[in-house]
C-alpha positions in Angstrom: 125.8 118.8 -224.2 127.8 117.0 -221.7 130.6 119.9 -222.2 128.0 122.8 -222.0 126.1 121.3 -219.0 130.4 120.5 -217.2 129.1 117.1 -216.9 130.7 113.4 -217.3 129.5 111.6 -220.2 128.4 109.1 -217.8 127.1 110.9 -216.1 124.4 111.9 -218.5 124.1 108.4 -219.5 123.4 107.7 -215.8 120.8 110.3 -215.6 118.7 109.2 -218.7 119.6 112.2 -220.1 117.0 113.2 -223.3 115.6 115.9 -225.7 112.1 117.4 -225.5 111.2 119.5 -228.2 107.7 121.4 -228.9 104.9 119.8 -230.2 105.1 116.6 -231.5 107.8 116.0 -233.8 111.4 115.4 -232.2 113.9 117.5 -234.1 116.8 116.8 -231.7 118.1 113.6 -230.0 121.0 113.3 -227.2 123.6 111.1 -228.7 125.0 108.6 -225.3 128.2 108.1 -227.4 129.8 111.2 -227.8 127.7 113.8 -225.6 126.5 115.4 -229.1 123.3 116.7 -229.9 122.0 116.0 -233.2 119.6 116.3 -235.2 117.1 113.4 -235.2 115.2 114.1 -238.9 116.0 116.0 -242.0 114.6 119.9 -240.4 112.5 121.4 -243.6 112.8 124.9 -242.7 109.6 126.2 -245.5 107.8 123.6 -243.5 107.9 124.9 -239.9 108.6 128.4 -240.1 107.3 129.1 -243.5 107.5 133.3 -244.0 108.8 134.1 -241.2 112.3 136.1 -241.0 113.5 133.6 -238.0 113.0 130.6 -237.6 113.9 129.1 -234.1 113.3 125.8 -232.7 113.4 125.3 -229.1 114.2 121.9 -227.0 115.2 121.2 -223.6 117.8 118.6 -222.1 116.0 116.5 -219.0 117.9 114.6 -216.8 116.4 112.4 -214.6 117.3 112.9 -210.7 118.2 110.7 -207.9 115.5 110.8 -205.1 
């Protein structure tokens, strides 16, 4: 994330950077260590997208901002 975004790790750290997925469950998490994001549960594909073809999950990376 931190590569993708041409960010400092610390940056992100410092901007309480964090995953948002849709609905309820949180596939994704931001991992402050290494600047990796991972996958916060075991994803059962059947489960969410069940027949069809592609099966997408979205999420989106929020970083807090300095006011």
């Amino acid at each position: 994330v931190a590569k993708d975004l041409g960010l400092e790790l610390s940056v992100l750290r410092d901007r309480g950077a964090r995953v948002v997925s849709e609905g309820r469950r949180q596939y994704f998490s931001f991992n402050e260590k290494t600047g990796h994001l991972v996958t916060a549960e075991r994803i059962d594909r059947e489960q969410i997208c069940r027949v069809m073809e592609k099966c997408i999950l979205r999420c989106e990376v929020l970083l807090e901002d300095e006011m």
